[in-house]
C-alpha positions in Angstrom: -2.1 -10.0 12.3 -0.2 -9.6 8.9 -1.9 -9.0 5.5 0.3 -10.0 2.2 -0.3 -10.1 -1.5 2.3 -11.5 -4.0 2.8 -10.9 -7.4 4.7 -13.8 -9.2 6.7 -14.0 -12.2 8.1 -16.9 -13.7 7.0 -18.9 -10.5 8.7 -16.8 -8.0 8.0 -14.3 -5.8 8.4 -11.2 -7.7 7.0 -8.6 -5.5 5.2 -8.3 -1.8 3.1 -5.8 -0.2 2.7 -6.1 3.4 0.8 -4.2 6.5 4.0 -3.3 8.4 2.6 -1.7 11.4 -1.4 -1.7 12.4 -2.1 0.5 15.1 -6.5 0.8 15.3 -7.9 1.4 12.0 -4.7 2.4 10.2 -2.9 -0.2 8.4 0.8 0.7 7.3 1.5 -0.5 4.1 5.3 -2.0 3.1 6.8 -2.8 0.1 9.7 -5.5 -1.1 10.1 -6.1 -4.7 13.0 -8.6 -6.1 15.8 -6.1 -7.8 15.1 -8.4 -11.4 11.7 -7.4 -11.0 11.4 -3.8 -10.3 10.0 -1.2 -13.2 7.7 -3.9 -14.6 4.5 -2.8 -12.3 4.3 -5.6 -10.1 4.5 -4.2 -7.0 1.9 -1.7 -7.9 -0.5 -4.8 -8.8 0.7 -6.1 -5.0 0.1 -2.8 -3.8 -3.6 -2.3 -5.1 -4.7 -5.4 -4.2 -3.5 -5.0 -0.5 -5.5 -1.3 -0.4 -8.4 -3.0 -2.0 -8.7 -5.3 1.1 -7.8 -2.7 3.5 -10.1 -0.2 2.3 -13.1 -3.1 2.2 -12.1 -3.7 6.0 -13.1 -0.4 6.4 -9.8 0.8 7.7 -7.2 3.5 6.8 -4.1 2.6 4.3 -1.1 4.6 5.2 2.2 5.1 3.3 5.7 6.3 4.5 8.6 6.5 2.6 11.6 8.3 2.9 11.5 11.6 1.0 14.7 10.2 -0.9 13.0 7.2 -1.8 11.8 8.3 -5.5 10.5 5.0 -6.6 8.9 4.6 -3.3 7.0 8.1 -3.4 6.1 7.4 -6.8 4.3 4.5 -6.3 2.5 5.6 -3.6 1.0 8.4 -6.0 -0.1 6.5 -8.3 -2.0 4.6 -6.1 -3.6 8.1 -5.1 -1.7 8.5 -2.1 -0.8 12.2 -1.5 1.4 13.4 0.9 -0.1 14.7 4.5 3.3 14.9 6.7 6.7 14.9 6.1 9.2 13.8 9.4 12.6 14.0 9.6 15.0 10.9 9.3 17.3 9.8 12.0 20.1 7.4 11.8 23.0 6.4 13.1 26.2 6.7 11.8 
């Protein structure tokens, strides 16, 4: 099961929140917003909407970013997300 809301602008997909990963009662929430569209407070609209129906599901929204991610981590605040754990990041070079 996959839950989307999109914001449009000027008739095109703008900005998209997602649940990335549902494991029980805990839905993962991502995040892809269009680079012409970023700063203008659509994903946050995308974003809200997608808790909204997560939270009236009666399940658990969940955020993870990577702590470099600024835009990302911001966001997530102001949807009143705090943080609970931080992870370290592997990758391969």
């Amino acid at each position: 099961m996959c839950i989307s809301y999109i914001t449009l602008a000027n008739g095109e997909a703008a900005s998209i929140a997602y649940s990335s990963y549902i494991h029980e009662n805990i839905i993962e929430i991502g995040i892809e917003t269009a680079e012409a569209h970023r700063g203008k407070g659509l994903a946050r609209l995308a974003c809200a909407e997608l808790i909204r129906h997560i939270l009236e599901a009666k399940r658990i929204p969940m955020w993870s970013c990577r702590a470099d991610n600024t835009a990302s981590v911001k966001l997530a605040e102001k949807l009143g997300f705090v943080q609970t754990l931080q992870l370290p990041y592997y990758m391969i070079n």
